[in-house]
C-alpha positions in Angstrom: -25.8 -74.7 10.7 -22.9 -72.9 9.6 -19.9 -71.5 12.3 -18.9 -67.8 12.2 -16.3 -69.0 10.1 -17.7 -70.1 6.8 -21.0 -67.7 7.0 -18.7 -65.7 5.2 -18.1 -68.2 1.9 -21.4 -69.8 1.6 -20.2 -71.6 -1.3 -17.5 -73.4 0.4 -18.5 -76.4 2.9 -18.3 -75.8 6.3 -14.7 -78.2 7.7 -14.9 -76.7 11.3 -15.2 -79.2 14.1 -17.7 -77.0 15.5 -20.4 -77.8 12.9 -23.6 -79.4 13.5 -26.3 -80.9 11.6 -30.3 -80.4 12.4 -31.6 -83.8 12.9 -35.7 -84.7 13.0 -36.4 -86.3 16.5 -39.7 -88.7 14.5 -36.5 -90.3 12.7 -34.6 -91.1 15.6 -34.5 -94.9 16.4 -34.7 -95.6 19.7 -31.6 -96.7 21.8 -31.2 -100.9 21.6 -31.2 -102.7 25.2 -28.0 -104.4 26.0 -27.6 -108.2 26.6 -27.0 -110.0 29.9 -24.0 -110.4 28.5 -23.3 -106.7 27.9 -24.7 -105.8 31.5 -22.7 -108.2 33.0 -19.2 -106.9 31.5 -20.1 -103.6 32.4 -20.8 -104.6 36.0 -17.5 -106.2 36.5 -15.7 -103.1 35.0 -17.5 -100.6 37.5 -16.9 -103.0 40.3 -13.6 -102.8 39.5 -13.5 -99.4 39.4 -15.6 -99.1 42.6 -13.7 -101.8 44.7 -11.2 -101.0 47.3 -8.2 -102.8 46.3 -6.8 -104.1 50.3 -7.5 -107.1 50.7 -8.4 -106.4 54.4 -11.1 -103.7 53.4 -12.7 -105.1 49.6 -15.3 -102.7 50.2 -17.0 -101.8 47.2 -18.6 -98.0 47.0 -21.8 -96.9 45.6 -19.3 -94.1 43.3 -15.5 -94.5 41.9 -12.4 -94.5 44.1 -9.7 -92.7 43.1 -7.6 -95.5 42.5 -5.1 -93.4 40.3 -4.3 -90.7 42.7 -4.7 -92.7 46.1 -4.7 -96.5 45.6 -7.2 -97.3 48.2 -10.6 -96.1 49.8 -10.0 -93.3 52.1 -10.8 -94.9 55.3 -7.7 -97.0 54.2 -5.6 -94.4 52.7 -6.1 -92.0 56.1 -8.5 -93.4 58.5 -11.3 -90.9 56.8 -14.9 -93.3 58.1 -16.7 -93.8 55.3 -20.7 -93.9 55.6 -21.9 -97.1 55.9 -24.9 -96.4 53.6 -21.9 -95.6 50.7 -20.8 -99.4 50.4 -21.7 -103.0 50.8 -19.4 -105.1 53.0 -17.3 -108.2 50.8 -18.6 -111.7 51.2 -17.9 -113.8 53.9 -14.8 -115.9 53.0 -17.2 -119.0 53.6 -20.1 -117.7 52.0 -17.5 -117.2 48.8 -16.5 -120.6 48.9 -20.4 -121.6 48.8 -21.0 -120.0 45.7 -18.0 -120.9 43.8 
């Protein structure tokens, strides 16, 4: 494929971002599965993302918080209640101390 560009010089190479190249889809590999490993670490960084930061609350949400912008959850930020189908409560302090 060539952009509106370069159809006009055919003899020069296309150097356009907006290029593409036609790929066969029998060639494709298929995608490789991560490691427990690689799950893992990607768990931690969305709870991270996905965990209210009070310590009071420690809710963590089923999407992102806007962390940037607000800091918090919303039902901390402004009293906003929050679903209770939308996150799972922290563990017990005792039940932590269990696992640990």
């Amino acid at each position: 494929m060539r952009c509106k560009a370069c159809s006009y010089t055919p003899q020069w190479s296309c150097t356009h971002p907006t290029r593409a190249f036609l790929r066969s889809v029998d060639l494709a590999k298929p995608k490789r599965t991560p490691t427990l490993a690689q799950e893992w670490a990607l768990d931690r960084a969305m709870a991270a993302r996905q965990t209210c930061p009070n310590p009071k609350c420690g809710r963590r949400y089923e999407f992102c918080l806007p962390l940037k912008k607000i800091g918090t959850c919303l039902e901390c930020h402004d009293g906003t209640p929050a679903d209770p189908t939308t996150y799972t409560t922290p563990p017990s302090s005792a039940a932590h101390r269990l696992a640990a």
